[in-house]
C-alpha positions as CSV (number, residue, x, y, z in Angstrom):
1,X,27.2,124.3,33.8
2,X,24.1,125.2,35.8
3,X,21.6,127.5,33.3
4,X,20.7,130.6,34.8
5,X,17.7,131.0,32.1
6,X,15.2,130.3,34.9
7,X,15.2,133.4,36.8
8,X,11.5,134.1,35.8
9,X,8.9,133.2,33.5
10,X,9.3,134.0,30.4
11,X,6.1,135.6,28.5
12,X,5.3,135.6,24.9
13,X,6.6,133.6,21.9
14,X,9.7,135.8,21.7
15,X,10.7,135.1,25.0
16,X,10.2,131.3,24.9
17,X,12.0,130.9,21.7
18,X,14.7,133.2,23.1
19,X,14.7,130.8,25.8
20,X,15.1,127.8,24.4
21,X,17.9,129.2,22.4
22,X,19.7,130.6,24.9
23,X,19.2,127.3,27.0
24,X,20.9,125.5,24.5
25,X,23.7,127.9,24.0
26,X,24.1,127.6,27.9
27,X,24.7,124.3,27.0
28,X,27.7,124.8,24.7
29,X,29.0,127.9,26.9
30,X,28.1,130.1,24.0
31,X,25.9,132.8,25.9
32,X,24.2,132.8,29.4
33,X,22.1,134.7,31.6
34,X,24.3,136.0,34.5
35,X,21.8,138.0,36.1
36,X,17.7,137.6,36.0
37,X,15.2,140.2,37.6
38,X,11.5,139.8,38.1
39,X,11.1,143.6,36.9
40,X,13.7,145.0,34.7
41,X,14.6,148.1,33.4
42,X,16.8,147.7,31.4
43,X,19.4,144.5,29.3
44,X,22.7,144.5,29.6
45,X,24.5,142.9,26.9
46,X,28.1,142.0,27.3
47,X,31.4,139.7,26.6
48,X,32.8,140.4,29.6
49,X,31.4,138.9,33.0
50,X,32.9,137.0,36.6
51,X,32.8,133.8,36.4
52,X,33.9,130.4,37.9
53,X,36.4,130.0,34.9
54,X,37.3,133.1,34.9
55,X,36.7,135.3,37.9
56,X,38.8,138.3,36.8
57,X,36.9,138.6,33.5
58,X,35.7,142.1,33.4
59,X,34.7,142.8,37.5
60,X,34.0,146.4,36.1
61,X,31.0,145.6,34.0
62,X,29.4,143.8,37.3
63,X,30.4,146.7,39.7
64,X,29.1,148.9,36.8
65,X,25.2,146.8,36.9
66,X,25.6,146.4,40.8
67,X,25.9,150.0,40.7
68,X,23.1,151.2,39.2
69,X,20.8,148.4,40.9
70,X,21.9,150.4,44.0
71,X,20.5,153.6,43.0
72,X,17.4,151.6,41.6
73,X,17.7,150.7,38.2
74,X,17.4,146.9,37.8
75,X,18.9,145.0,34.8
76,X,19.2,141.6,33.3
77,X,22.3,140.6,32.1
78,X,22.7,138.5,28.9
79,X,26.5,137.5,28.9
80,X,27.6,136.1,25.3
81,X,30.9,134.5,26.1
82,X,32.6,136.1,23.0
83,X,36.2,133.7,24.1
84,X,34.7,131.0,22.7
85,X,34.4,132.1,18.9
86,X,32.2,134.1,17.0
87,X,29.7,131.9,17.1
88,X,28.8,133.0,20.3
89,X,28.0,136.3,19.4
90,X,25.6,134.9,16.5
91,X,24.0,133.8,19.2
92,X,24.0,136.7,21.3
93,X,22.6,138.0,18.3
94,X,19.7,136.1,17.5
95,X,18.6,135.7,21.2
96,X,18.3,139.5,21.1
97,X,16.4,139.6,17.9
98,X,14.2,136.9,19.8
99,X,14.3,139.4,22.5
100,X,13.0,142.2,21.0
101,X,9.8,140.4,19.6
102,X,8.8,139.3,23.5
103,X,6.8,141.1,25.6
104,X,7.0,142.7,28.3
105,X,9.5,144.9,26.4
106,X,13.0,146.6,28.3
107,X,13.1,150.0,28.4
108,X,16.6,150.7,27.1
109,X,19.6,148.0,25.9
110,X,23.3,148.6,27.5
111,X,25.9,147.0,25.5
112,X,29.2,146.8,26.7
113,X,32.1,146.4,24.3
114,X,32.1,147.1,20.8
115,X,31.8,143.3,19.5
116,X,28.7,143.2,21.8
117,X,27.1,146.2,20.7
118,X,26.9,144.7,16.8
119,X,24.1,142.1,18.2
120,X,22.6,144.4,20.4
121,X,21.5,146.6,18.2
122,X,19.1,144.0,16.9
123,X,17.2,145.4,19.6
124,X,14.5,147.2,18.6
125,X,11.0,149.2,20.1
126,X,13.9,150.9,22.7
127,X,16.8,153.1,22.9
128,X,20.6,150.8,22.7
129,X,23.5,152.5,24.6
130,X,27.3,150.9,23.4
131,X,29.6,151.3,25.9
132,X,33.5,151.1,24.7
133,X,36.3,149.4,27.1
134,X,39.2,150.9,24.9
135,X,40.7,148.2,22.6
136,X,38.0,147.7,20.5
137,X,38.0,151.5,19.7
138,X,41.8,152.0,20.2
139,X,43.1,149.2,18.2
140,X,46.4,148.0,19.8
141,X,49.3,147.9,17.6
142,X,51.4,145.5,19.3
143,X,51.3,141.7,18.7
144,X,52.1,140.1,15.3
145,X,51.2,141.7,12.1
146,X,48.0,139.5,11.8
147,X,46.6,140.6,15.0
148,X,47.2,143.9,14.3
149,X,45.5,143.9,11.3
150,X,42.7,142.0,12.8
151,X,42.4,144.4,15.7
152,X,42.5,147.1,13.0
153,X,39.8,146.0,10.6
154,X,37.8,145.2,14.0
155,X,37.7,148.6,15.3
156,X,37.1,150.2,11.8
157,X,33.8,148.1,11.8
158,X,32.9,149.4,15.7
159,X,33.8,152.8,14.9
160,X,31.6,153.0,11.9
161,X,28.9,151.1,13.9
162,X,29.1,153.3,16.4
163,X,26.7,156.0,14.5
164,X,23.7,153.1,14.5
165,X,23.6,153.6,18.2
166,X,21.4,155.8,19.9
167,X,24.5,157.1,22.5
168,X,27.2,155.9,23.1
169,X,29.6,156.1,25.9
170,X,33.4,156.1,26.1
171,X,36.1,156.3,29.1
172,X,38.2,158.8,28.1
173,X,38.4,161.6,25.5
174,X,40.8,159.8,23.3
175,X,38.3,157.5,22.6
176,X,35.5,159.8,21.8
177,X,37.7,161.4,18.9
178,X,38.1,158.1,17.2
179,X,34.4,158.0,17.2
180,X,32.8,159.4,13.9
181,X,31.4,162.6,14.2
182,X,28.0,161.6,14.3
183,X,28.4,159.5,17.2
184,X,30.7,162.0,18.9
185,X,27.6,164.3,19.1
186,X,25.7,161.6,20.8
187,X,28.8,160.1,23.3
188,X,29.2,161.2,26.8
189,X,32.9,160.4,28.6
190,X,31.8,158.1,31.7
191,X,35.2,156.3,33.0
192,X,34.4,153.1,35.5
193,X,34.1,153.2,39.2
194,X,35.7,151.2,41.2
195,X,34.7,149.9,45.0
196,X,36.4,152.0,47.7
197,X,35.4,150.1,50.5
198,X,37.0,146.9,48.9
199,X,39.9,148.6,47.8
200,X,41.8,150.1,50.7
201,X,45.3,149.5,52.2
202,X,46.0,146.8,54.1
203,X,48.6,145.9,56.6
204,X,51.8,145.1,54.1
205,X,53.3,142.3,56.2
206,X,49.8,141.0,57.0
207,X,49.1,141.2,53.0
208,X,52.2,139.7,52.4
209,X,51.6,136.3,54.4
210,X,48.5,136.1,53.3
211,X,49.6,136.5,49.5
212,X,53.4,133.8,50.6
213,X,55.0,136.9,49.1
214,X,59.1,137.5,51.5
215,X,58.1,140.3,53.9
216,X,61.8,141.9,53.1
217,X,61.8,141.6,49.8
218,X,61.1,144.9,47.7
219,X,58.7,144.1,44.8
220,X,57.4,145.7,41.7
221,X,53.7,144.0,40.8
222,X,52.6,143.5,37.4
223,X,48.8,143.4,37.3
224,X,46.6,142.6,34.6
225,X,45.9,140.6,31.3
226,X,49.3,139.5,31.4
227,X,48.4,137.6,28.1
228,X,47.8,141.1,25.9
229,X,50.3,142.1,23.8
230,X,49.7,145.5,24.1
231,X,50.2,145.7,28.2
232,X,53.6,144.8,27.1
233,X,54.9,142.7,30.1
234,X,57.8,142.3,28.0
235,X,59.1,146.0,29.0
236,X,58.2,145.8,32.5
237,X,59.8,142.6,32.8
238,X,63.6,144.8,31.0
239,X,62.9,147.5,33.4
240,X,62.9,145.4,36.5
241,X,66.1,143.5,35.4
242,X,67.8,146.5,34.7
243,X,66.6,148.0,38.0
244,X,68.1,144.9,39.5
245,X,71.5,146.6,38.9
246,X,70.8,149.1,41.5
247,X,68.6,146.9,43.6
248,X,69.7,143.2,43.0
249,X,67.0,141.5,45.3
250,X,64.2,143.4,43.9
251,X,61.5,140.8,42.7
252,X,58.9,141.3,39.9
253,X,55.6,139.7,40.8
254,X,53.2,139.3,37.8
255,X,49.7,138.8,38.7
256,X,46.8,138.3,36.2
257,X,43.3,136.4,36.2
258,X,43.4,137.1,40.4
259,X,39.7,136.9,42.4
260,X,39.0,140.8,42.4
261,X,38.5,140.3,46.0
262,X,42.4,139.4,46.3
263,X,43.5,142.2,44.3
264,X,43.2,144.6,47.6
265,X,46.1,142.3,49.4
266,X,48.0,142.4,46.3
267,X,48.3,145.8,46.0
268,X,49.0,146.3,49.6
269,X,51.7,143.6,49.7
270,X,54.1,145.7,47.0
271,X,56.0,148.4,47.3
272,X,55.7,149.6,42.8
273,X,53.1,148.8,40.3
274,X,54.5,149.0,37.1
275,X,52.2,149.6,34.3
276,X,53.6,149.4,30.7
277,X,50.6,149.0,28.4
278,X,50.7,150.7,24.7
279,X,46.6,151.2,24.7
280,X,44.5,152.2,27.4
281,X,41.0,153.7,28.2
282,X,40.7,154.4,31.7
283,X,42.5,151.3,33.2
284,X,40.9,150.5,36.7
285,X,44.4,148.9,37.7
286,X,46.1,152.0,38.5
287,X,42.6,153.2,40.1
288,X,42.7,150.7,42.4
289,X,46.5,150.9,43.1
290,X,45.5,154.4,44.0
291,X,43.1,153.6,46.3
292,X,45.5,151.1,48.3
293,X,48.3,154.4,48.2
294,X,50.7,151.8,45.7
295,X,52.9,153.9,44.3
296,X,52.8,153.8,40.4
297,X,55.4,153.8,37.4
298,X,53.6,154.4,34.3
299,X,54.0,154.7,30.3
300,X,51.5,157.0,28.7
301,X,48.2,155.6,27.7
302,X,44.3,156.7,28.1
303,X,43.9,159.1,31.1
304,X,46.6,157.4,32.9
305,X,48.4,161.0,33.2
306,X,45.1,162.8,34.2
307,X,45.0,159.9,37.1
308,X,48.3,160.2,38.3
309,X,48.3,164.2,38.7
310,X,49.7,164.7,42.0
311,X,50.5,161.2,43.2
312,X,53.9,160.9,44.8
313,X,55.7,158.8,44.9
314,X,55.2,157.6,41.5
315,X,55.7,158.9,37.9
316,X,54.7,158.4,34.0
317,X,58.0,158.4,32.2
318,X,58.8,157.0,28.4
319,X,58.0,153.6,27.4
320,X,61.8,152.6,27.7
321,X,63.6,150.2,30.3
322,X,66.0,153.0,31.6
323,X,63.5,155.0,32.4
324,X,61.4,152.8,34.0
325,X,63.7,151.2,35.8
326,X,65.2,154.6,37.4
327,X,61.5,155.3,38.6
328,X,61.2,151.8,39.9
329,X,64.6,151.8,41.7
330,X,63.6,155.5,43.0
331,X,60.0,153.8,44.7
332,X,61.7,150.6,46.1
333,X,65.2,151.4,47.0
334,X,63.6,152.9,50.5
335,X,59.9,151.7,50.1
336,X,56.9,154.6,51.5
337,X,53.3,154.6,50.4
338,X,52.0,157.4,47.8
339,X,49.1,159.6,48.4
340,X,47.2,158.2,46.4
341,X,43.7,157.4,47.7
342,X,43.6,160.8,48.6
343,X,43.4,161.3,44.6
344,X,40.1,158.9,43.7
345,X,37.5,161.5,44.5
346,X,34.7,161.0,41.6
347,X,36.6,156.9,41.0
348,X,33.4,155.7,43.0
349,X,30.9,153.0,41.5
350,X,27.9,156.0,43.1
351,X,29.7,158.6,40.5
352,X,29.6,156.5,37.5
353,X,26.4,154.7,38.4
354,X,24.7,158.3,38.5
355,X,26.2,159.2,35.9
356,X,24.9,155.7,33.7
357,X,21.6,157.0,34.9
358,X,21.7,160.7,33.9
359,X,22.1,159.4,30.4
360,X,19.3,156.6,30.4
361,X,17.1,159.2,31.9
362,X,17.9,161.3,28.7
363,X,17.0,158.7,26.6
364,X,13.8,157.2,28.7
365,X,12.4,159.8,31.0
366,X,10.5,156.3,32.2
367,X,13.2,154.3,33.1
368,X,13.4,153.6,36.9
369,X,10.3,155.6,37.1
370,X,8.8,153.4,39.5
371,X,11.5,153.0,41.3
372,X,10.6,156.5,42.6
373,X,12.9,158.6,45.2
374,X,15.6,156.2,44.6
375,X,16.3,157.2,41.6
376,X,15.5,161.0,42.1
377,X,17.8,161.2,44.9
378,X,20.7,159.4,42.8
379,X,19.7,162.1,39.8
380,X,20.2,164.9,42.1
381,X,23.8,163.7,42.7
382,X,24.7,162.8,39.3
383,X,24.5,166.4,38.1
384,X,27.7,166.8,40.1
385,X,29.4,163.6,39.2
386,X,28.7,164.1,35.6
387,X,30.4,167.1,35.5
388,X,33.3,165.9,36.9
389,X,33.5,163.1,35.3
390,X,32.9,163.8,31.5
């Protein structure tokens, strides 16, 4: 693999140790720079990250930097590849020990994801934001018994954690009142944006070719971390053979790990997402099936209700096949798109990225500072999207 740890000269002892390290754990795929800027703001810390091997491996939390870079704020990105094993993120964790000692200094740390945020805040001289995906928080209580205990133990030790941090963020309100109380005080509720532009209907025969999909066919997508036990493609996979009793050619396409750039002709190409998952923040899936005006069958979980409010076709019904597979057969048996997009006012990286910035600015009056009007101008908006939002 290519290193990415010469984006800049590194100055100070700190920095060249941090370097070296980091240089050899880029060696071993254990952590990487994904991002390098000649004057940042601000680290990002994170386990999730796009990348050749993986390219559907947390889009969000690049949207999420890209997002703020837009409005001004500039960040370097110090991915610690947490699917290799936890020695990764004793890595992570020294590097940003190593970090903290170097000079110049970042104004404020951004950790994303709860794992993460245990190394980050080794950080120290400047404010360290966690930011929690859902899981890590939520712990999921499908799977075997030894992953639910795991999962279990491992978000006892993040919520408790959680109070170390300066602020914290969280998607939804669910996962702010699993947060001790000391850290709800300092939490805002800041859900991910997603890209409108990129996410848009599409022509569904065109999608369809592109995607080989039958252009006659009806078909319910599954899309996602098909992998998870908790999104529970085990259901969806009941509900669309029992819908098959009403519908016998209907056809369940299951697509996971996808280019995020794809996604778009995926969503266009069906007539159903079905969307079965037992824990949830604020999933970007049905955001982005939204936005394409897919009609959506849902099981309760996060803010999925509070997103589907008024989208029609489309329903949240009880996480059980005969009820899913009524609401299936009820989008597919004569196939129309929802209203959807007309529902993702507020879903916009610009909302989320002003609202990132509100709370940074909290923190650091001086961060972005020089990047002048930029910033102002995205401060003046993000009163509005804040409110919305949290």
């Amino acid at each position: 693999m290519k290193s990415r740890s010469d984006g800049g000269p590194l100055r100070g002892v700190g920095r060249q140790l941090a370097a070296c390290l980091i240089e050899f754990g880029e060696s071993r795929e254990l952590v990487t720079w994904e991002r390098r800027c000649a004057s940042p703001d601000i680290l990002t810390v994170t386990n999730l990250w796009p990348h050749v091997e993986r390219p559907a491996h947390g889009p969000f939390i690049r949207n999420t930097v890209e997002g703020l870079d837009a409005v001004g704020i500039k960040s370097d990105v110090l991915f610690i590849r947490g699917y290799t094993g936890m020695v990764s993120y004793l890595y992570g964790a020294l590097t940003v020990v190593l970090l903290s000692a170097a000079k110049p200094r970042y104004s404020l740390v951004h950790a994303h994801g709860g794992e993460t945020a245990l190394a980050a805040r080794l950080y120290r001289g400047a404010p360290v934001v966690a930011s929690y995906l859902g899981s890590d928080l939520l712990a999921p209580r499908e799977g075997g018994w030894r992953s639910r205990w795991s999962c279990r133990i491992r978000s006892a030790v993040i919520r408790v954690h959680a109070v170390s941090m300066t602020a914290t963020t969280t998607k939804t309100d669910e996962m702010e009142g699993v947060l001790p109380r000391g850290a709800r005080r300092r939490n805002r509720v800041i859900p991910d944006g997603i890209d409108l532009q990129r996410f848009r209907l599409i022509n569904q025969e065109a999608a369809r070719r592109h995607v080989g999909w039958p252009t006659r066919t009806p078909i319910v997508l599954f899309a996602g971390r098909a992998e998870a036990p908790e999104k529970r493609l085990w259901l969806a996979r009941y509900a669309v053979e029992e819908a098959r009793r009403e519908l016998p050619d209907l056809q369940l396409k299951v697509v996971s790990g996808v280019d995020p750039n794809e996604m778009p002709y995926y969503y266009s190409a069906a007539d159903c997402l079905v969307h079965t998952s037992a824990s949830e923040g604020s999933p970007n899936v049905i955001k982005e099936a939204l936005a394409c005006n897919l009609p959506v069958v849902a099981t309760p979980a996060g803010d999925i209700g509070k997103l589907l409010d008024g989208a029609r076709p489309g329903k949240i019904v009880a996480a059980n096949r005969d009820a899913l597979a009524r609401e299936i057969v009820t989008c597919c048996r004569a196939p129309r798109r929802s209203n959807g997009r007309s529902l993702t006012s507020g879903m916009d990286l610009d909302s989320a990225a002003a609202a990132t910035l509100e709370l940074y600015r909290t923190l650091d009056p001086r961060v972005g500072e020089s990047r002048g009007s930029r910033v102002r101008a995205a401060l003046s908006a993000g009163v509005t999207s804040h409110s919305e939002l949290a």
